[in-house]
Biopython code that builds the backbone (N, CA, C, O; Angstrom):
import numpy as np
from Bio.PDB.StructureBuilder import StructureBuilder

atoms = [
    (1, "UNK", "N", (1.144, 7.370, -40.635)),
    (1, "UNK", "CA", (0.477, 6.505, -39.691)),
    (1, "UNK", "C", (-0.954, 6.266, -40.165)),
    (1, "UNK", "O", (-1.840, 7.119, -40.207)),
    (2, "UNK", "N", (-1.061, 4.885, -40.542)),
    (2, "UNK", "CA", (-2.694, 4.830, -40.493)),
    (2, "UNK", "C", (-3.703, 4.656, -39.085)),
    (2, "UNK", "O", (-3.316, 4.335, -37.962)),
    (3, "UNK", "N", (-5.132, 4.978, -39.523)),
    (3, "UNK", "CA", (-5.913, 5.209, -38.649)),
    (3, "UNK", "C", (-6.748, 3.967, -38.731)),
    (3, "UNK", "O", (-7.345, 3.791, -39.793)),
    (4, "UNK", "N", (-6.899, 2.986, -37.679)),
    (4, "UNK", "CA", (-7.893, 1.892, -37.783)),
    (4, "UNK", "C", (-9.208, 2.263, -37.482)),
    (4, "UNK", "O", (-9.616, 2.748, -36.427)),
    (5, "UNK", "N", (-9.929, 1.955, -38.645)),
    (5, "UNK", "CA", (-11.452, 2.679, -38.697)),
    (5, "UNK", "C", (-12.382, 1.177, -38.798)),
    (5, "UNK", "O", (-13.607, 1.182, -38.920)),
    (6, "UNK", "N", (-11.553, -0.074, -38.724)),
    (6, "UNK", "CA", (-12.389, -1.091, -38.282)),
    (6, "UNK", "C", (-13.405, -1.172, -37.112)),
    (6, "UNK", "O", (-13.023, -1.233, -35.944)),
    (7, "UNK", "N", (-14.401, -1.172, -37.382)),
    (7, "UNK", "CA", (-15.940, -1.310, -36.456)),
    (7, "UNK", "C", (-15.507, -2.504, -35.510)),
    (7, "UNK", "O", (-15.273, -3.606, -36.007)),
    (8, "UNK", "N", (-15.426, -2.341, -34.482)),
    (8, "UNK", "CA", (-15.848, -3.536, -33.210)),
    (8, "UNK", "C", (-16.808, -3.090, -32.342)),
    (8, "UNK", "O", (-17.223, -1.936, -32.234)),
    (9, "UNK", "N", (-17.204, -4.249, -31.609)),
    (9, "UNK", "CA", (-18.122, -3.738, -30.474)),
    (9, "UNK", "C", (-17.978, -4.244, -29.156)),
    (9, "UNK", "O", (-17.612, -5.410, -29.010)),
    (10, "UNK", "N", (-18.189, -3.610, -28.296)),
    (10, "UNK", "CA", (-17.778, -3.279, -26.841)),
    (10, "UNK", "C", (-19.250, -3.522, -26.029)),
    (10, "UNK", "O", (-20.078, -2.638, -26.247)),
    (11, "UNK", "N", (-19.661, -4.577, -25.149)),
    (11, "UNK", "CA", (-20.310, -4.523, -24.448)),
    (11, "UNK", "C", (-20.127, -3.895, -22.895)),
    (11, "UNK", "O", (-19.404, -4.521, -22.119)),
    (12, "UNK", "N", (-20.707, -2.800, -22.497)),
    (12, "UNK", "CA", (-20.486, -2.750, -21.012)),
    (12, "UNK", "C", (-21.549, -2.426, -20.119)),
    (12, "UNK", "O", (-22.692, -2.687, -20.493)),
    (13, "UNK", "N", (-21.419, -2.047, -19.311)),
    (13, "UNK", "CA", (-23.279, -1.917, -17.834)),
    (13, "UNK", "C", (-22.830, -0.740, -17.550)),
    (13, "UNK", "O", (-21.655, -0.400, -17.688)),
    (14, "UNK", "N", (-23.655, -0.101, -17.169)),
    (14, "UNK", "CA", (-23.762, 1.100, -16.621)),
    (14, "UNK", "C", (-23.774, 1.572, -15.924)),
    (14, "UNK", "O", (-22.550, 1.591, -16.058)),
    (15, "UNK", "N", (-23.961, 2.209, -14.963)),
    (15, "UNK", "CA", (-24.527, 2.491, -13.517)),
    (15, "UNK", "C", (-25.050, 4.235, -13.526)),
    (15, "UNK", "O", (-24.179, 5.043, -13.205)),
    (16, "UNK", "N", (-26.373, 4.751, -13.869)),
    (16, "UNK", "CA", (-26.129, 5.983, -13.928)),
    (16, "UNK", "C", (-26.786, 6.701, -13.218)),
    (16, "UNK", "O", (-27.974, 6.831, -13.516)),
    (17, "UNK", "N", (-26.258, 7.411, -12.049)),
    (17, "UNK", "CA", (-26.763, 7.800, -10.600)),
    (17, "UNK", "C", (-27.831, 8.859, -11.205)),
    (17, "UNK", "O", (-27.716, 9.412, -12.299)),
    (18, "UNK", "N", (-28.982, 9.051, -10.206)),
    (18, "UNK", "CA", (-30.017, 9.653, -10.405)),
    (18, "UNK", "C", (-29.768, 11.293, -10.382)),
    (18, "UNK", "O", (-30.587, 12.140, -10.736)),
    (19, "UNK", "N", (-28.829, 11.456, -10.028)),
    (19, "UNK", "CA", (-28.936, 13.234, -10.342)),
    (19, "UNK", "C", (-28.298, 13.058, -11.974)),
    (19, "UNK", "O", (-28.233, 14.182, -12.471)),
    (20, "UNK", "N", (-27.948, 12.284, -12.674)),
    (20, "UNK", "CA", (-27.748, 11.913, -14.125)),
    (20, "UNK", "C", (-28.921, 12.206, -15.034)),
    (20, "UNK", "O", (-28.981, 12.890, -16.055)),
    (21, "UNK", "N", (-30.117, 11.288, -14.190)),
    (21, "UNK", "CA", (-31.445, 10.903, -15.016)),
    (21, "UNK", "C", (-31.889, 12.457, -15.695)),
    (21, "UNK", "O", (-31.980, 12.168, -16.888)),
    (22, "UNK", "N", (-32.146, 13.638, -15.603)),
    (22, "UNK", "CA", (-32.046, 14.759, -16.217)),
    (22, "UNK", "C", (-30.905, 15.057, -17.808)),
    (22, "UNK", "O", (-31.281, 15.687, -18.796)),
    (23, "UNK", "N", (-29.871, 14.573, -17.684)),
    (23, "UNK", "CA", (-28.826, 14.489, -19.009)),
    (23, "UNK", "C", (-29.639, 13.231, -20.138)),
    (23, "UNK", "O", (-30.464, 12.334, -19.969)),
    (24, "UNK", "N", (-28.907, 13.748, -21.249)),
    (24, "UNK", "CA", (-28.741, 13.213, -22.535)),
    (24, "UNK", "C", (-27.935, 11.884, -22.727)),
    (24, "UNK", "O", (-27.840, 11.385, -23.848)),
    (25, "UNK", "N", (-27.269, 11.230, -21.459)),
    (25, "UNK", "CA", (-26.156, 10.691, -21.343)),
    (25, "UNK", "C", (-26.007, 9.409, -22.493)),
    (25, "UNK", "O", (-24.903, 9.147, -22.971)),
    (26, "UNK", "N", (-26.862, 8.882, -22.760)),
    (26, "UNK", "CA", (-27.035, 7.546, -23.930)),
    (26, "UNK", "C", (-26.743, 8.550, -25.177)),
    (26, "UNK", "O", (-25.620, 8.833, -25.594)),
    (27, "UNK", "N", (-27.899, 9.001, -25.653)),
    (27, "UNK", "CA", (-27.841, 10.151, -26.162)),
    (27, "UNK", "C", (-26.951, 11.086, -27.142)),
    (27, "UNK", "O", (-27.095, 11.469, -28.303)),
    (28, "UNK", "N", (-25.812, 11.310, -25.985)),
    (28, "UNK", "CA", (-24.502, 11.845, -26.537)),
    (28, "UNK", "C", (-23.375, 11.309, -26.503)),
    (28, "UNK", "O", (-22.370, 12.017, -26.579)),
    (29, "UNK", "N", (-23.252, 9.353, -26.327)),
    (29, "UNK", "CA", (-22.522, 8.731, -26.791)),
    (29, "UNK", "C", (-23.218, 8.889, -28.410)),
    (29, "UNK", "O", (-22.286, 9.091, -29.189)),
    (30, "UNK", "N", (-24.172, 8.868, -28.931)),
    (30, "UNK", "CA", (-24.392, 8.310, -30.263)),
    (30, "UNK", "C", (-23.716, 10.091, -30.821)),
    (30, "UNK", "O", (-22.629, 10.174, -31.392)),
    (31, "UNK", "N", (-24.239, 10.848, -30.639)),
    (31, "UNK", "CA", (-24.475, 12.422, -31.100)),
    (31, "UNK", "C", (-22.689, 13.006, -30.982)),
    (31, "UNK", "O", (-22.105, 13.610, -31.882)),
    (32, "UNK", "N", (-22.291, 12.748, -30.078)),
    (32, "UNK", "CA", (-20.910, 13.868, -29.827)),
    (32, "UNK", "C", (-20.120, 12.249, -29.844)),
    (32, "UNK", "O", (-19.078, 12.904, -29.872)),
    (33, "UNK", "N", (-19.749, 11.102, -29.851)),
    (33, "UNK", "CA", (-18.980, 10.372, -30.095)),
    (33, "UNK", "C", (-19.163, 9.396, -31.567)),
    (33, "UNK", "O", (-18.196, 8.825, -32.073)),
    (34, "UNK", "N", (-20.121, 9.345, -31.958)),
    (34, "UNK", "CA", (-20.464, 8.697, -33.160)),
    (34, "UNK", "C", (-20.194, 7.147, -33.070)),
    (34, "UNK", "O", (-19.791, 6.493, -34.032)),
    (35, "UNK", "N", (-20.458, 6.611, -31.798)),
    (35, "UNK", "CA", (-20.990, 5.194, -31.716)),
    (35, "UNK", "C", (-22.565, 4.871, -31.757)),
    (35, "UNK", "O", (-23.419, 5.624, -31.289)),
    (36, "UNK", "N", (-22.918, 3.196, -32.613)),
    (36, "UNK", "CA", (-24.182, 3.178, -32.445)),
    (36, "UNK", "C", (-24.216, 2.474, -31.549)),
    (36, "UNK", "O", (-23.447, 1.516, -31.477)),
    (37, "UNK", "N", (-25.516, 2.868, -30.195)),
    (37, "UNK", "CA", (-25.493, 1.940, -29.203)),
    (37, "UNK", "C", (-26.846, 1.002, -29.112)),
    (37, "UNK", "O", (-27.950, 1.251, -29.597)),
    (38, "UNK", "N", (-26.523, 0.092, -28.509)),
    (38, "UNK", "CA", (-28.268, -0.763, -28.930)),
    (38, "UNK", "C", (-28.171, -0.933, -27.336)),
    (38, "UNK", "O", (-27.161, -1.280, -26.724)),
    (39, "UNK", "N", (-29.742, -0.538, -26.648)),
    (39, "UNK", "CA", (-29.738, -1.311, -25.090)),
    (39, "UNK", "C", (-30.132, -2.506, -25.338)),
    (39, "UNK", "O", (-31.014, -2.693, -26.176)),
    (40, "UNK", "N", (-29.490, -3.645, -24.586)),
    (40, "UNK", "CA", (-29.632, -4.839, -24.628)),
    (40, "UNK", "C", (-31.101, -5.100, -23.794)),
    (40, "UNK", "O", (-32.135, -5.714, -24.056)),
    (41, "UNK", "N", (-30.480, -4.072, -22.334)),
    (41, "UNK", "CA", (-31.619, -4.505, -21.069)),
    (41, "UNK", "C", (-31.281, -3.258, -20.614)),
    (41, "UNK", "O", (-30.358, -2.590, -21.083)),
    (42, "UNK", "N", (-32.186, -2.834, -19.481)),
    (42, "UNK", "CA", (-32.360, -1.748, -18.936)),
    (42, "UNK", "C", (-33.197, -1.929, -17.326)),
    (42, "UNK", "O", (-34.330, -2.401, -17.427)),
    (43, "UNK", "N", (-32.835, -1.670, -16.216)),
    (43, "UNK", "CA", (-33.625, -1.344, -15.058)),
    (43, "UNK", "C", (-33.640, 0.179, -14.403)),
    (43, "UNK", "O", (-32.794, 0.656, -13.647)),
    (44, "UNK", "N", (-34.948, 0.859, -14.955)),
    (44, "UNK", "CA", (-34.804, 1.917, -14.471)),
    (44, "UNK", "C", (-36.569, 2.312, -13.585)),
    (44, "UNK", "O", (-37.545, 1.661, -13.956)),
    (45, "UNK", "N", (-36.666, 2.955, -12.923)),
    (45, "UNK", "CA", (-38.089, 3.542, -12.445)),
    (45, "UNK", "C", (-37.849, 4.920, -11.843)),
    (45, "UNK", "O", (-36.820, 5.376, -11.344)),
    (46, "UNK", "N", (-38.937, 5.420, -11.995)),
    (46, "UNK", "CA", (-39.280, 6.800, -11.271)),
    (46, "UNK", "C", (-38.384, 7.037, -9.748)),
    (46, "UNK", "O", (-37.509, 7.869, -9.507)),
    (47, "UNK", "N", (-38.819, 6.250, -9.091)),
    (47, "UNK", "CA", (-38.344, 6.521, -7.311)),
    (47, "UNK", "C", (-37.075, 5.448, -7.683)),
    (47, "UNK", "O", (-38.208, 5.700, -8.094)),
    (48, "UNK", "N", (-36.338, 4.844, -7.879)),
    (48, "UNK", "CA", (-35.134, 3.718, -8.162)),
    (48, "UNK", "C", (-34.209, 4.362, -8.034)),
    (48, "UNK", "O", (-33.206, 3.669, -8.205)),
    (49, "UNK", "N", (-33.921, 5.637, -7.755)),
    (49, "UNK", "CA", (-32.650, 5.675, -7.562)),
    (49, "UNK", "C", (-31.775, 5.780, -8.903)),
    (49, "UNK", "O", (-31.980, 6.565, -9.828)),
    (50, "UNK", "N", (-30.739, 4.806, -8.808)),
    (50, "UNK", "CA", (-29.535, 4.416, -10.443)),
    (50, "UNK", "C", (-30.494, 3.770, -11.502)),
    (50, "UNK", "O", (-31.447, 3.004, -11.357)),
    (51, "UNK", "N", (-29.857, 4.401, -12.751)),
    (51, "UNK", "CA", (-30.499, 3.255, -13.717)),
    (51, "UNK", "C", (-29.532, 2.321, -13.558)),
    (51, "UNK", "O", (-28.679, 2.342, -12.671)),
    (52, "UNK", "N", (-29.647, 1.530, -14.373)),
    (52, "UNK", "CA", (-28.794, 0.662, -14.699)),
    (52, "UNK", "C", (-28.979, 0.206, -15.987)),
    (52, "UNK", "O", (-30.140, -0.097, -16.264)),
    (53, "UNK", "N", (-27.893, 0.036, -17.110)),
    (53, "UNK", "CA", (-27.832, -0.312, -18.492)),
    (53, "UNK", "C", (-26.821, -1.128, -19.011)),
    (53, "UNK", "O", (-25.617, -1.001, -18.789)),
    (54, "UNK", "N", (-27.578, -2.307, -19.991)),
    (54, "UNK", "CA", (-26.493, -3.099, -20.383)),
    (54, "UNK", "C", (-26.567, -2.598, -21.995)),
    (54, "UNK", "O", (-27.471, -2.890, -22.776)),
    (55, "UNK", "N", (-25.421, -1.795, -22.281)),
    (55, "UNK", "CA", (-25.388, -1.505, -23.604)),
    (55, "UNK", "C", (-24.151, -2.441, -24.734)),
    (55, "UNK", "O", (-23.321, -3.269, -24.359)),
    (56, "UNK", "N", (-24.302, -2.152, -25.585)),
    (56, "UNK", "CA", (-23.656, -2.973, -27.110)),
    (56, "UNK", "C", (-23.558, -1.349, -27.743)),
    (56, "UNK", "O", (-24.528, -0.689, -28.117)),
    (57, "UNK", "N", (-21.710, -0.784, -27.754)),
    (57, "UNK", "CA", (-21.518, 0.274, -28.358)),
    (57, "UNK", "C", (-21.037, -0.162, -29.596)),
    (57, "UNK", "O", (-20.331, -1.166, -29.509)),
    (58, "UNK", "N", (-21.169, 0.200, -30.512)),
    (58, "UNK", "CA", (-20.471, -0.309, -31.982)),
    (58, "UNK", "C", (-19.600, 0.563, -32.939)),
    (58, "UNK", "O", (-20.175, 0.957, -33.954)),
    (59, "UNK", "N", (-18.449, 0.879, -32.783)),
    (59, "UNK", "CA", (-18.069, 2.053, -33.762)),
    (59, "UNK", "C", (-16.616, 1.541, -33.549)),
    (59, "UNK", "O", (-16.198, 0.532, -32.980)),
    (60, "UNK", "N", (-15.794, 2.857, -34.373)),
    (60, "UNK", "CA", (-14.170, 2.734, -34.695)),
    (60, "UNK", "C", (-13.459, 2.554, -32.988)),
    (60, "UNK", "O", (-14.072, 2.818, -31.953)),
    (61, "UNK", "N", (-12.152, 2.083, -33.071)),
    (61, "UNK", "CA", (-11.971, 1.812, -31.251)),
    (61, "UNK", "C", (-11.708, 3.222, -30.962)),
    (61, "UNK", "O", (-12.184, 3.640, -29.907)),
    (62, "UNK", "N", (-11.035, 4.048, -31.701)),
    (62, "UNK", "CA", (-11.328, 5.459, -31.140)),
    (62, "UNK", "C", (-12.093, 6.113, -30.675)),
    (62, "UNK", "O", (-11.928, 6.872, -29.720)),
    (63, "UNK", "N", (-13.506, 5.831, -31.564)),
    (63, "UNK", "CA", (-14.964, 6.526, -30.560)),
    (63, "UNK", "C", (-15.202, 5.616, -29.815)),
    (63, "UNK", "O", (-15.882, 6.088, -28.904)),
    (64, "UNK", "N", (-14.988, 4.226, -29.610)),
    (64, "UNK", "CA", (-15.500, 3.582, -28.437)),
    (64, "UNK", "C", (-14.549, 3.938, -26.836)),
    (64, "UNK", "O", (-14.913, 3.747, -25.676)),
    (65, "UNK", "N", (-13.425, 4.432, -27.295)),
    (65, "UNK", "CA", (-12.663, 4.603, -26.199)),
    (65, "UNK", "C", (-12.830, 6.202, -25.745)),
    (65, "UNK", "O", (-12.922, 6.588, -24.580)),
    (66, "UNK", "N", (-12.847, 7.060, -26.966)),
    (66, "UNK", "CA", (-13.687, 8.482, -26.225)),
    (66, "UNK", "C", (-15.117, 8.452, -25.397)),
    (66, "UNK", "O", (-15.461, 9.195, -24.478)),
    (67, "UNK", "N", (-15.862, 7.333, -26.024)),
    (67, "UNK", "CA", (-17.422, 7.313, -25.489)),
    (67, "UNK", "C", (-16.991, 6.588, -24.332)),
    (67, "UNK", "O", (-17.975, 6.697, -23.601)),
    (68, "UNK", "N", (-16.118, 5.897, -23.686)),
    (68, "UNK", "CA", (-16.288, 5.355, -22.377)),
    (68, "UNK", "C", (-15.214, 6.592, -21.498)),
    (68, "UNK", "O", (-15.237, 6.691, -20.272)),
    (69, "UNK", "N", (-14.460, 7.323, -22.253)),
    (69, "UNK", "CA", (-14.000, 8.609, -21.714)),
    (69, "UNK", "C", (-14.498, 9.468, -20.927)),
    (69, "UNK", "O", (-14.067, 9.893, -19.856)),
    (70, "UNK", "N", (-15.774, 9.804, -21.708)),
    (70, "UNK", "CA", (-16.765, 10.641, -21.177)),
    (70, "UNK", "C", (-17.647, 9.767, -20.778)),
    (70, "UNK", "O", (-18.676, 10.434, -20.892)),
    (71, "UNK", "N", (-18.001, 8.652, -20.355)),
    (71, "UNK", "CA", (-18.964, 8.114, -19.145)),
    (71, "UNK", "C", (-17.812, 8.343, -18.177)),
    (71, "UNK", "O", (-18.239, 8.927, -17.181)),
    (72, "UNK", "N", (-16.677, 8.127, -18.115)),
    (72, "UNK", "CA", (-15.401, 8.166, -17.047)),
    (72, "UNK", "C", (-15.358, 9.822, -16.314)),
    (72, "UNK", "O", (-14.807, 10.165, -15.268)),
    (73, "UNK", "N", (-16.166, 10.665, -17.309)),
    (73, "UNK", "CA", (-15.574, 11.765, -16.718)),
    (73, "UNK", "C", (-16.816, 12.149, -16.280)),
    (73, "UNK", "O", (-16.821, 13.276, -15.783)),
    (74, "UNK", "N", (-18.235, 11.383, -16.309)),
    (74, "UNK", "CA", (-19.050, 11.582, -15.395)),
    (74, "UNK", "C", (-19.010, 10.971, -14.308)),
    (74, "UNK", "O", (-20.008, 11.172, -13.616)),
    (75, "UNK", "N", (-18.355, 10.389, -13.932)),
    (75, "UNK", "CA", (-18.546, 9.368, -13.115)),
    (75, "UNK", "C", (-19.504, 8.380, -12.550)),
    (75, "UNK", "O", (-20.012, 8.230, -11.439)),
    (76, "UNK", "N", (-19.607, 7.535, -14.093)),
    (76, "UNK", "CA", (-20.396, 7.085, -14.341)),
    (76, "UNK", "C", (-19.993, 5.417, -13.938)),
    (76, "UNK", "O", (-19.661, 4.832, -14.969)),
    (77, "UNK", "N", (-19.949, 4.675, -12.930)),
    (77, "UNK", "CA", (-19.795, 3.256, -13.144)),
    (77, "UNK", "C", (-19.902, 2.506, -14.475)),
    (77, "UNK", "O", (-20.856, 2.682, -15.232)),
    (78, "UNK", "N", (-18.847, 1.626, -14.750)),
    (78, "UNK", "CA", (-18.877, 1.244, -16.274)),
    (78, "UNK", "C", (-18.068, -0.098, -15.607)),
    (78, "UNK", "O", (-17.049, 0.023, -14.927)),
    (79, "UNK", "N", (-18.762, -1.496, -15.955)),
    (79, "UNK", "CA", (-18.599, -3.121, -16.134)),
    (79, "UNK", "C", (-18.252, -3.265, -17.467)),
    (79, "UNK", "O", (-19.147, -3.116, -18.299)),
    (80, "UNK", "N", (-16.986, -3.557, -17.879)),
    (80, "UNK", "CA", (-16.573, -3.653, -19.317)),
    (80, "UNK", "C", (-16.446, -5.043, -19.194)),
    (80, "UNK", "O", (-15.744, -5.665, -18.397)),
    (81, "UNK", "N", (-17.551, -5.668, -20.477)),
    (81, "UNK", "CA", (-17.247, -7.349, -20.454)),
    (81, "UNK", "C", (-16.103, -7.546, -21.658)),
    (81, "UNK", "O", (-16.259, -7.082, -22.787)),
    (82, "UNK", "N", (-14.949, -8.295, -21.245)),
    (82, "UNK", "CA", (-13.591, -8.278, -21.771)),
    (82, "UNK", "C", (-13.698, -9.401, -22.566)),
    (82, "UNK", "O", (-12.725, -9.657, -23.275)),
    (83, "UNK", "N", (-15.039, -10.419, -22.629)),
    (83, "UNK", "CA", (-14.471, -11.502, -23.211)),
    (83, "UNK", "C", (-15.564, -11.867, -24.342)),
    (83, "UNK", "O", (-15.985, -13.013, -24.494)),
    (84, "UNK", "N", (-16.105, -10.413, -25.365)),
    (84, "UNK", "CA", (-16.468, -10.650, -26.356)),
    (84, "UNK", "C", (-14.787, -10.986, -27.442)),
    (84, "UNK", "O", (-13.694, -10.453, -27.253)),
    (85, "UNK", "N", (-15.121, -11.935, -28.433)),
    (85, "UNK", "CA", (-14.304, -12.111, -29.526)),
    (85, "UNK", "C", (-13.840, -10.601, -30.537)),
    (85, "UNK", "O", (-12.680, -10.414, -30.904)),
    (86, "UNK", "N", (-15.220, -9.450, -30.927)),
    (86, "UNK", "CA", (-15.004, -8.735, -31.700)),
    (86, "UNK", "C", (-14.734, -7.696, -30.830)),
    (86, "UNK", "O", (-15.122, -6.572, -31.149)),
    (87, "UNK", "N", (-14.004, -7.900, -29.549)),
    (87, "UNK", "CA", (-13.443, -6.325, -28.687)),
    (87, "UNK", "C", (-11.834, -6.345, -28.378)),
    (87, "UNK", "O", (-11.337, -7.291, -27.768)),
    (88, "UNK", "N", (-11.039, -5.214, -28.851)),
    (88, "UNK", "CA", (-9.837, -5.205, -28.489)),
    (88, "UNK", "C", (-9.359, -4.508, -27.186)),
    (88, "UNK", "O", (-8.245, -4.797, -26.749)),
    (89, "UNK", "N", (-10.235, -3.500, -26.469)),
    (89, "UNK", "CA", (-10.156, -2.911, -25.593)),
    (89, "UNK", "C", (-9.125, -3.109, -24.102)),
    (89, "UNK", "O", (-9.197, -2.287, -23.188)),
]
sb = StructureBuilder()
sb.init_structure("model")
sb.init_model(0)
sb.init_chain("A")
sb.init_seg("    ")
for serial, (resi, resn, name, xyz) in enumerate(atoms, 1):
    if name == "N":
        sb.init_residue(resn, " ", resi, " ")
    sb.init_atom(name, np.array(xyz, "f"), 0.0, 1.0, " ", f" {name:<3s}", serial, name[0])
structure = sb.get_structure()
């Protein structure tokens, strides 16, 4: 069986509740999943409550689908935009 190690990229938003803001959570998509992520945009402040993040993950669909694994198993709100051309997801 081969392994598809073709690079696509996955845009999705974030939602990451404030008892989060203390974690690594961006962080250790790049470090423990080995996607590169670029923030597009970002709304976050001190007293705000959720951040909120529009990220561009870029790696094999395997780490892109472990790295939205583990936002899943934080329970992390995740907006997956379905209608980039270079995403198979």
């Amino acid at each position: 069986m081969t392994v598809d190690t073709r690079s696509i990229t996955k845009d999705i938003k974030v939602r990451i509740p404030e008892d989060l803001h203390g974690e690594p959570v961006i962080s250790n998509l790049i470090s423990q999943h080995g996607v590169t992520v670029n923030i597009v945009s970002a709304t976050l402040g001190i007293n705000a409550g959720s951040g909120w993040f529009h990220l561009s993950l870029k790696g094999a669909y395997a780490q892109i689908q472990t790295a939205i694994a583990y936002l899943n198993d934080l329970d992390i709100e995740i907006w997956e935009d379905n209608s980039e051309e270079n995403t198979s997801l």
